[in-house]
N, C-alpha and C positions, 0 to 999 in steps of 0.2 A: 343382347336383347334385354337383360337383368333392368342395364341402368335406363331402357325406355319406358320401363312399368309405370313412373310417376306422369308419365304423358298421358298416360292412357286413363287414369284413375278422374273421377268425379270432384270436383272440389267442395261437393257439397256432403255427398253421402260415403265418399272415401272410397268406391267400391268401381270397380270398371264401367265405364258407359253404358248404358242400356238406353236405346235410341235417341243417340245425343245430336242436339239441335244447336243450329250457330247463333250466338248475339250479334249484333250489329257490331259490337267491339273488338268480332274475332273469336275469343273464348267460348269455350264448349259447355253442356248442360248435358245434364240426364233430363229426360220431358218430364220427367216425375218431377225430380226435384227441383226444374224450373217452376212446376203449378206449387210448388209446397213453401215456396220462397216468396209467392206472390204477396203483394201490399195493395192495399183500397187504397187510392188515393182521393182528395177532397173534389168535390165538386166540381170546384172552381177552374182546378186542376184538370179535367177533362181535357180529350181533344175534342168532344165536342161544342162542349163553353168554349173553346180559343178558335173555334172556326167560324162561331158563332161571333166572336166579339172580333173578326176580322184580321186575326193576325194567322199569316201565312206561315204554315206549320208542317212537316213532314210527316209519315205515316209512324216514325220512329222520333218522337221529341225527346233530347236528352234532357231529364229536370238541370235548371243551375242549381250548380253544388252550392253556390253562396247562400242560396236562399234558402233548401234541404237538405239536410244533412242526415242521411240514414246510417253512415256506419264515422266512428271518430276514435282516433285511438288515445284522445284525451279523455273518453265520456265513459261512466261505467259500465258499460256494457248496451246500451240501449241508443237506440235511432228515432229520430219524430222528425217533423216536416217544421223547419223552420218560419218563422214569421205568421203562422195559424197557431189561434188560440186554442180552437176547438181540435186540432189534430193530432189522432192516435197514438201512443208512444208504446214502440213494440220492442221486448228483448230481444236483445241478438242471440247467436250461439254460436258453438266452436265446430265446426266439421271435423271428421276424424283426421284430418292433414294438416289443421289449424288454422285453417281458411274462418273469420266470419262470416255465417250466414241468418239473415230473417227470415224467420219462419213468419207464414200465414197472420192475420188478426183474427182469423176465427178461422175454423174447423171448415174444410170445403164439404158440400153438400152432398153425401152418398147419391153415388151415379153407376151406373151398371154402365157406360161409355168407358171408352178408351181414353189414356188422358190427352190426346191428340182433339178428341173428339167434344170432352167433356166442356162445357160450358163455364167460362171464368169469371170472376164476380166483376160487376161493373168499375171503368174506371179504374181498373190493378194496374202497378206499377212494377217492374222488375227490377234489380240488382245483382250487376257481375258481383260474387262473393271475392274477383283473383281483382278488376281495375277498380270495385264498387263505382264504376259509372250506372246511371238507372235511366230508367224509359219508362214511358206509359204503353200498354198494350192499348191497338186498336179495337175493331168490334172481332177479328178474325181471332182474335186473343194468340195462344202456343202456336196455332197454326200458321200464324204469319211471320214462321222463324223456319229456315230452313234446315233440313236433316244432314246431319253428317254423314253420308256413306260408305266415303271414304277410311274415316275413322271408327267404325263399325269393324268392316275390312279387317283393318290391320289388327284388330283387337281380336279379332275372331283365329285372323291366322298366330297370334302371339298366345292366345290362350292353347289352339291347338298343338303347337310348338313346346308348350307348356306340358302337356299331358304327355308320356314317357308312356304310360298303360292306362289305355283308356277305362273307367268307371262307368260303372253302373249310375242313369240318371233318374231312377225310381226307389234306389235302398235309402232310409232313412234315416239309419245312424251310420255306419261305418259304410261306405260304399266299398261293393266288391268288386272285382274286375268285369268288365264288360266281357260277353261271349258272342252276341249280335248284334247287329245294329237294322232297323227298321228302316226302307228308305224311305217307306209312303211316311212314315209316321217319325222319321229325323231322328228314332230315338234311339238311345245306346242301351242293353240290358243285360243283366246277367241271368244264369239260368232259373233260380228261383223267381225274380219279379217278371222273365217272359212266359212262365206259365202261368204265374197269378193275374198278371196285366194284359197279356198280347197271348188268349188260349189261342192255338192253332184250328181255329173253327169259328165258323159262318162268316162274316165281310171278312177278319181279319186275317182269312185264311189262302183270301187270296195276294196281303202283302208280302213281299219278297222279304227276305230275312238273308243279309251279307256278314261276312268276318268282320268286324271291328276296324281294321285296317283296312280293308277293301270299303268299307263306310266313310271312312275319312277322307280317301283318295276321291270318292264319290262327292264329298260333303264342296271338296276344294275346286271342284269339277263344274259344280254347280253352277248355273248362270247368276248372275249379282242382280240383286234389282235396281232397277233402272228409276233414279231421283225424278222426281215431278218436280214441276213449277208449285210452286206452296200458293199461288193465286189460282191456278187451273188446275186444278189435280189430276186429269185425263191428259195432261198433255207433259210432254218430257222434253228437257230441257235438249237447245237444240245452238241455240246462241248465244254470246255473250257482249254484255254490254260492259264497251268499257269504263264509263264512265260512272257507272253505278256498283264497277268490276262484282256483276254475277250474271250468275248461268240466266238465262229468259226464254222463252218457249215463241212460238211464233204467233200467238193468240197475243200476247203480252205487245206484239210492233202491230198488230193490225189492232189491237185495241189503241196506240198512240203512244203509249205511256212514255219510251224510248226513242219517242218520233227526231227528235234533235239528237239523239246521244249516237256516238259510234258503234258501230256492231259488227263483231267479227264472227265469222266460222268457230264452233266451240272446238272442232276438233285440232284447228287452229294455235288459238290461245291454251290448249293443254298442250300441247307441245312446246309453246313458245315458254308456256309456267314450268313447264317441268325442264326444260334446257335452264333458263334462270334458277331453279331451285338449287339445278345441279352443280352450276357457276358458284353460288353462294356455298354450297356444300365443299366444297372444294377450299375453299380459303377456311372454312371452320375447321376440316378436316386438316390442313396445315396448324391452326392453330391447337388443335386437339392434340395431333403428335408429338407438338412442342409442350402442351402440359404433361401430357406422360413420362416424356424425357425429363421434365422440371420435379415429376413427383419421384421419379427413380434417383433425379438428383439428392432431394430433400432426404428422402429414407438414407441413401447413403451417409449424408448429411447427420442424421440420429445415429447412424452407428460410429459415426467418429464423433459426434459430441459423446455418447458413451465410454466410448476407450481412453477419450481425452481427460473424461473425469473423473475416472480411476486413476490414471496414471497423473491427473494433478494432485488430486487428493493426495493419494502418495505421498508426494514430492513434499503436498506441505505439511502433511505429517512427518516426514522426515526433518524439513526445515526446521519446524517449532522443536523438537526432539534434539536437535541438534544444539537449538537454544537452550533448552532448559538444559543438557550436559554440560554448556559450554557455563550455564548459570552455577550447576552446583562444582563441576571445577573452580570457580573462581571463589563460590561460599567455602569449599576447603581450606584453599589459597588463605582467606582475609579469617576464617578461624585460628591459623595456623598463625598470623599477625596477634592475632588476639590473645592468643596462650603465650605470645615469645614476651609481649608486652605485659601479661599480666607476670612473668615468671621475673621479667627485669622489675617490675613493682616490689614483687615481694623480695627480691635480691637487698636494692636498696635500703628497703625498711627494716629488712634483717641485718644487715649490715651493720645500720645506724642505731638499730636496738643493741648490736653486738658492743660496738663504740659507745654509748651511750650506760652502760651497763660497766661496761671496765672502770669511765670516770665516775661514775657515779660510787661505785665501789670502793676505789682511791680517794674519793672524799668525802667519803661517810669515815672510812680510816682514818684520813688528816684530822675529823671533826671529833671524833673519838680519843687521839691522841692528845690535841688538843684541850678536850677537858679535862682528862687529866694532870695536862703540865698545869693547867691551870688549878686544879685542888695542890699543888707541890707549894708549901709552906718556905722556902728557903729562896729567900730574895735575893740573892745572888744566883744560884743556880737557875733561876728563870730567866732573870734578865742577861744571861746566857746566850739565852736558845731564843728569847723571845723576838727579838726580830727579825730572824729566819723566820720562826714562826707566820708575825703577821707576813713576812714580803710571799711567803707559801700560801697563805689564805687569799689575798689577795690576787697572786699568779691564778690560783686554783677559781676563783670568783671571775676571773678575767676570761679563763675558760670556758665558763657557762655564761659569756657573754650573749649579744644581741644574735640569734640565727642560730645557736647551740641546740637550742630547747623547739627547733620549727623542724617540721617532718621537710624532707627531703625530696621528698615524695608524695602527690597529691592521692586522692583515692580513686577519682575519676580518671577515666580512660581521657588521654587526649585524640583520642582514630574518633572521625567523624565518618559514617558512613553517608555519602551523598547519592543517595537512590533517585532522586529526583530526575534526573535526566535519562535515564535509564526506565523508568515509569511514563515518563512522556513519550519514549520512543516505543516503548511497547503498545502506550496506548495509540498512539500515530502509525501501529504498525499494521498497512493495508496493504492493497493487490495496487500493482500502475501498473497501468494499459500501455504496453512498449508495444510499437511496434521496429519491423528490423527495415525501416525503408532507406538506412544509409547506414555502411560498415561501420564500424568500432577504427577507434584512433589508433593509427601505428603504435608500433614498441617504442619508447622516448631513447632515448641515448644518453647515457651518463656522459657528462664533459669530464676528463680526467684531469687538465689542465689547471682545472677552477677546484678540484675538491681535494681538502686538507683537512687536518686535525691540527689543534693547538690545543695546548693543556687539556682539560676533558670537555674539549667541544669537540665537533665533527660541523665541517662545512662541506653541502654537497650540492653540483649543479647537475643541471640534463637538458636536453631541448629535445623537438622531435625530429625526424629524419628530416631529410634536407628535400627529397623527393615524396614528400609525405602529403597528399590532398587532403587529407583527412581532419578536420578539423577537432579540437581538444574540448572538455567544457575546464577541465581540470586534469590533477593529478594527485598521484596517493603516494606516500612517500612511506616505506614499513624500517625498522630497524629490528633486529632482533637482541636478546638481554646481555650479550657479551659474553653465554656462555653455551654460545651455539641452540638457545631455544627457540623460541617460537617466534617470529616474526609479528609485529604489531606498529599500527598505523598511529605515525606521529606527525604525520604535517597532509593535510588534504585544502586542495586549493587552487589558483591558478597560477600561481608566481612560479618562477625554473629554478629559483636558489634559496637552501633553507638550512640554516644554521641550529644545532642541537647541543645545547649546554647540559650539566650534570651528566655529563658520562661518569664511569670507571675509569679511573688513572691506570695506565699501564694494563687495557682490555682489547679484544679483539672483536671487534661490531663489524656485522654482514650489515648489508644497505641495499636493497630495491624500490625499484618505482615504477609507477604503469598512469596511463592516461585510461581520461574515461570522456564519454557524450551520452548523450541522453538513450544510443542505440544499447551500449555495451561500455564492456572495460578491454582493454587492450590487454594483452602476456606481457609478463613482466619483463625487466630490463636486466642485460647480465649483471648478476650477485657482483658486490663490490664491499672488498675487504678493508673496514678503518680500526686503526689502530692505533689507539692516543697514549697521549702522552708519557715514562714515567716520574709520578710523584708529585704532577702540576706541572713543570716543565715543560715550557710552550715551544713546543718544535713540530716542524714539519714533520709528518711520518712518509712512509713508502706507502701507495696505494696497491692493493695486488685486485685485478680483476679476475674471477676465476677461471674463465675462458683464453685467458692470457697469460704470459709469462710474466713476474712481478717486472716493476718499474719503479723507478724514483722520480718522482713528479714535482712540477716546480710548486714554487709558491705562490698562496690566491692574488692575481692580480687585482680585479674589481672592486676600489676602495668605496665605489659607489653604491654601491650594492647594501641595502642595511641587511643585517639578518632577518626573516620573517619569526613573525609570532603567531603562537600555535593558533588554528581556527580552531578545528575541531578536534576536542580530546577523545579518540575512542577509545584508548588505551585504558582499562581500569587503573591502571600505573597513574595514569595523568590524573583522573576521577580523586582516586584516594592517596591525595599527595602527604606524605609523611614530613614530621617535623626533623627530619633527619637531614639537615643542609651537607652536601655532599658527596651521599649517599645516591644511587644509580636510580635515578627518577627523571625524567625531560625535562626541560623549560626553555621556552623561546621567550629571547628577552633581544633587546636595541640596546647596544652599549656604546659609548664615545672610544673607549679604550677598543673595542675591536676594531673601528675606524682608525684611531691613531695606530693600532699594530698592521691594518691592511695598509695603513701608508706605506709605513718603514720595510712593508714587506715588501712593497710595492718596487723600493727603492732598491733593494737586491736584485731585481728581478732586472734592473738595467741594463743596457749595452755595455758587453764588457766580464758580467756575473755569467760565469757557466758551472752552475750547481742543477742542472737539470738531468743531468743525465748520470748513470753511473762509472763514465771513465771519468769523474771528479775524484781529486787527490782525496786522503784520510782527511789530511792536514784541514782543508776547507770546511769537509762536513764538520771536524770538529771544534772549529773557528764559530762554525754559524752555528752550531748545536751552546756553545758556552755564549754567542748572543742572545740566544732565544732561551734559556733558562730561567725563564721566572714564571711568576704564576700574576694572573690576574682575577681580583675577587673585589665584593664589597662586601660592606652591613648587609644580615639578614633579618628583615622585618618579623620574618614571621616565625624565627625563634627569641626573640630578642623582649624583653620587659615591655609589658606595657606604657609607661612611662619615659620610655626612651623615644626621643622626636630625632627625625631622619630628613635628611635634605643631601642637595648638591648628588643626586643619583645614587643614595645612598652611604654614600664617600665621607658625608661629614654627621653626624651625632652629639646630640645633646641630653638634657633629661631634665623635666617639668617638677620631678622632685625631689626635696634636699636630702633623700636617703640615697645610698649608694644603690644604682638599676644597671646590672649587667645585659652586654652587646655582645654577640657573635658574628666573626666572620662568616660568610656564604658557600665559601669551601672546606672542606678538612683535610687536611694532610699527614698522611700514616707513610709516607717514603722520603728520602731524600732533603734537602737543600733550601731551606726557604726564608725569602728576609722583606720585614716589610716597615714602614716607617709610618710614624701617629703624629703632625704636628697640633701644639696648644693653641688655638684658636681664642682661647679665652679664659684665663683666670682669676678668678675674684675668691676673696674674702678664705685663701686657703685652704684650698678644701685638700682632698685624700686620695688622686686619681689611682687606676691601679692598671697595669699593661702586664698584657701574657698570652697564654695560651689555654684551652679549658675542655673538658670534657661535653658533650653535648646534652648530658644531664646535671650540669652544674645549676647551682642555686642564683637566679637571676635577680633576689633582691637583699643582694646583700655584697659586702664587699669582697671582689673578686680574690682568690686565694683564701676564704676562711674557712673554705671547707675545704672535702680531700680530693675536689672533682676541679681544682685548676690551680696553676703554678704564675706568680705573677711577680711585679716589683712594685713599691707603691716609691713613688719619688717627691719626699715633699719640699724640695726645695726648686721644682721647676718653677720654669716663670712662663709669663706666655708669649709666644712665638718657638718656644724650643720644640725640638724635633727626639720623639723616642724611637729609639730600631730596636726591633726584637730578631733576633736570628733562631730559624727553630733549625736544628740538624739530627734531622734522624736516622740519618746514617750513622752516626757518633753517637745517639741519642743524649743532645744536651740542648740546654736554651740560657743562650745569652743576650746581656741587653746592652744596647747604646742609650745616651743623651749624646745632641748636639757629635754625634759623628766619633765619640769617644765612648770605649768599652769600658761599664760599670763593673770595676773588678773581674773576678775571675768568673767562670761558667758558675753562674747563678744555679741551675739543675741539673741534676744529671741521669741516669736512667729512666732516660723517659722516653717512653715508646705506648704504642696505640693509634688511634684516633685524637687527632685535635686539630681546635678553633681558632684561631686567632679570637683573642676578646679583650674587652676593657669594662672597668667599672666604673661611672663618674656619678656625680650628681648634677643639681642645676646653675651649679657656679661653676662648671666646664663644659668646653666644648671643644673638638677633637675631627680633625679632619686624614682620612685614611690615605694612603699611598704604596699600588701595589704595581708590580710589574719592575721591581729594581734588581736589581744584579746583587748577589753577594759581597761584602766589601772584601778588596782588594787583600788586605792583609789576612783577611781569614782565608782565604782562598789559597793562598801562598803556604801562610802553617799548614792548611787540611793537607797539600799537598805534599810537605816535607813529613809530615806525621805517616 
């Protein structure tokens, strides 16, 4: 009953009906507030003037809206009659429900009538305040609207419905409970206002006085009155016309009015309205049930967007959290870069203050001695000693030659921190709208077949199951550091085969990969155990799957296959690449030499080679273990002199200026066995090349061996086309050199262990083209072995 209260209410004065009359457009009125709403309209306007100027007009003419416009929700609050100069312009107002309504143009005239009754100003116009359609009243004014009874009714039984203890209808501020109810006199009182109001003496002593409830039961009891015809007031409605659809009295068909229209039985067409009301009622009532169920939906609806945004929130607190620990683990990490690098600065400089200090010490001595053989008066005893002398001044002068006197050592850090893409991805870092309308991509399948190690690469293939619908967008390829750490993503993309250079010589690397689509990511694929090379040493290793027993797997057939290059580095590893060539950092590179080695591998792999399995003799592995022994490398650009110019894939080097500019090989090798050949490309005007091997903080402009950070041979009597071979064996720890295929004396070094480079020194009158992946020659191979 709550939600019917705004049915019942007035739209003009906010307040329940009090003897509410119908418009023509349907809509209800309080009769007050209909007379209070009234407008004068002009003259012209009349129905009298338009019956007068012959145009055929109904008792109800609705104004055109085009012409007058009483209410607009463009206008500031005010309504006037369109197209009239002279026509009034009246404010609107708000009803307490927010309904517009116009009030009066002037004050109606004090009337002791009823406002049924009272007399309306000439020529008034009405307005629905709910469709604002308007009318002009005829001369019968209010009175020719007819009353709601109905709606009375239900107002009356909703108010009583309303009352829980009946009130007193005579107390003036706080009403107290009723104690009787009058019947002659309708009213309800309590005990103080029925002796002050209703004494029990003279007329009113013969009104009956009921219980309160017994009053109401009575009030319900009551006969209704019976609606008249608003044209005949004595006579009560008895038929209805349908055409005009309302009630009409039988004076209304003998006066003609409805002479042509149809006319039915009233009691008739109430039944026939109220079966249709109820038809209609029925399909709303279906719809009504459906929004109840819709709004229990909806509430439900709020309580899981609540739960759901605590527990996202959560989540991405947790996330971001998890970012910024994985941030300051990684700031430790690259401090802990920072301190090892500044500790090897100050190493060196100390070192070379230490060096630096001794000779300088030794030749403030020679220069001290010196002056004095030179005050020694006795010409023969000086010329003596004196040419030792100068060739020692000299030596000592030669000493503090060109690079002596240069620090070693810059002051500047060479770590570049590249935050940049790391700032982008944060700042790019949003919410995507996934939904799950298709599964995530099967687990991929490592091919064991295809995946080997050579010297410190790792080649690894996968595809996806064979019975797999699922279609891939990609796939994520993790490695972890080789000493059992943490897993990190070095190849993401869509190709099946991806080749990883700069491993660890002689390391053991886990290998996973998972596919992904735009739903999910797939679980990852069984761990798979690489284990490269030792010392460079390009050999097949055994794959061990850890779900599996180990195996020995052949060699990568697909020479077609290039190696892929990295897409996306997310490894900070890859980010902050160090100047450390050979040292355990990624890089995806396309080399010719992996192609030339997949061929020859290719060629083992023949009909006929059974190295696949492990009932393969000793003898064979170690046949093809002394074939595949070498290491393959080039020039490294990016430790290498500015001045040094690189071609032929690296392989060949030159240099722009006629000072000597030191080159580093791309690998280092600290174990084992290695030989590699430099042929002369170009020699002019004699210069001073120099071949060896060097420390990776050696002095890159200056000639290689003059300091204490590389061991070299300068040969000046090469010519151009000859071939140099360096043999470094660190197992012996020594380094010998060839020209032209022939060993330059005896073991050039000897206790030499560490890290190192292959390198050369040249300037711009040479040019030198590299040659790696050879066999150690013959003859040393044989001695290493009798030795």
């Amino acid at each position: 009953m709550e939600e019917m209260e705004e049915e019942l209410k007035c739209p003009v004065c906010g307040s329940f009906y009090r003897e509410p009359i119908i418009l023509p457009c349907s809509h209800n009125l309080c009769q007050a507030c209909a007379r209070n709403i009234l407008v004068q309209t002009p003259e012209s306007e009349s129905p009298q003037s338009r019956r007068a100027s012959g145009s055929g007009v109904s008792d109800y003419d609705y104004l055109d809206l085009d012409k007058m416009s009483l209410y607009s929700e463009a206008d500031s609050g005010y309504g006037s009659y369109g197209g009239f100069a002279s026509a009034p312009t009246t404010p609107c107002q708000k009803s307490p429900n927010g309904v517009r309504v116009f009030p009066p143009a002037m004050p109606p005239p004090p009337t002791h009538l009823s406002p049924a009754l009272a007399p309306v100003p000439r020529n008034s116009c009405i307005t629905c305040p709910q469709c604002h359609r308007s009318l002009i009243l005829d001369d019968r004014g209010l009175r020719g609207f007819p009353k709601n009874r109905v709606l009375e009714g239900v107002i009356d039984r909703y108010q009583q419905s309303k009352a829980a203890a009946l009130k007193c209808q005579l107390c003036e501020k706080a009403p107290k409970e009723a104690t009787v109810m009058c019947e002659q006199c309708d009213v309800f009182y309590c005990d103080p206002c029925r002796l002050r109001c209703h004494p029990p003496r003279g007329p009113l002593a013969k009104h009956r006085l009921v219980p309160p409830a017994q009053g109401r039961v009575s009030r319900r009891l009551s006969p209704r009155k019976v609606s008249t015809c608003t044209d005949h007031e004595l006579e009560n409605h008895s038929m209805y016309c349908v055409q005009c659809k309302m009630p009409v009295c039988y004076q209304c068909l003998e006066e003609g009015k409805h002479s042509s229209h149809e006319v039915k039985a009233l009691g008739a067409m109430w039944k026939l309205h109220k079966s249709q009301l109820s038809q209609a009622l029925n399909g709303l009532s279906d719809r009504a049930k459906e929004a109840k169920e819709f709004l229990v939906q909806l509430r439900t609806m709020v309580q899981q967007i609540q739960e759901n945004s605590v527990e996202f929130e959560a989540c991405l607190v947790a996330q971001c959290d998890a970012l910024i620990d994985a941030l300051n683990r990684r700031k430790a990490q690259l401090l802990a870069r920072v301190n090892k690098e500044h500790e090897h600065k100050l190493k060196v400089v100390r070192d070379q203050i230490s060096h630096c200090t001794v000779k300088l010490r030794q030749t403030t001595g020679l220069m001290e001695y010196c002056l004095e053989v030179i005050k020694e008066n006795d010409p023969s005893g000086f010329l003596q000693i004196s040419d030792a002398l100068i060739r020692r001044v000299h030596l000592t002068e030669d000493q503090w030659g060109k690079g002596t006197l240069t620090p070693r050592m810059t002051t500047d850090f060479d770590l570049s921190l590249d935050n940049s893409p790391l700032l982008q991805s944060i700042h790019q870092l949003d919410f995507v709208q996934v939904k799950a309308s298709s599964p995530v991509p099967a687990t991929p399948i490592l091919q064991l077949e295809e995946c080997c190690t050579h010297n410190n690469s790792a080649t690894l293939s996968w595809k996806q199951p064979p019975l797999s619908t699922v279609a891939a967008d990609g796939y994520i390829l993790e490695l972890d550091d080789g000493s059992g750490g943490q897993f990190r993503e070095v190849y993401v993309g869509k190709e099946t085969m991806c080749t990883v250079d700069g491993l660890h010589f002689n390391s053991t690397y886990n290998a996973r990969v998972k596919a992904f689509n735009k739903t999910g990511v797939s679980p990852y694929s069984k761990t798979l155990v690489l284990q490269t090379s030792e010392a460079g040493a390009h050999e097949t290793k055994p794959m061990k799957d850890t779900d599996s027993e180990e195996q020995t797997l052949p060699f990568p057939v697909p020479s077609e296959r290039l190696p892929l290059r990295r897409m996306s580095p997310f490894s900070s590893t890859l980010n902050l690449q160090p100047s450390f060539p050979g040292r355990s950092y990624f890089d995806f590179r396309s080399s010719p030499h992996q192609l030339s080695l997949h061929s020859s591998l290719q060629s083992l792999n023949a009909p006929g080679c059974n190295f696949e399995t492990q009932s393969a003799s000793y003898s064979q592995l170690v046949d093809i273990k002394k074939l595949l022994a070498v290491a393959w490398f080039a020039f490294d650009p990016g430790s290498a002199h500015s001045d040094i110019i690189f071609s032929n894939d690296n392989l060949t080097v030159t240099c722009s200026s006629y000072d000597d500019r030191v080159v580093l090989g791309k690998t280092g090798f600290s174990k084992g066995v290695h030989y590699w050949e430099l042929t002369i490309d170009r020699y002019d005007n004699h210069p001073d090349p120099a071949f060896g091997v060097a420390r990776i903080d050696v002095m890159k402009d200056m000639m290689l061996g003059k300091d204490d950070k590389a061991w070299a041979i300068t040969e000046g009597g090469i010519t151009k086309g000859a071939t140099i071979g360096v043999l470094l064996d660190l197992n012996r720890k020594t380094l010998t050199f060839f020209v032209n295929n022939e060993q330059q004396g005896p073991i050039a070094f000897e206790n030499v262990e560490g890290l190192f480079f292959p390198a050369v020194s040249l300037n711009r009158n040479v040019q030198v083209t590299l040659h790696t992946g050879l066999p150690v020659p013959d003859f040393y191979s044989s001695r290493a072995s009798i030795a």
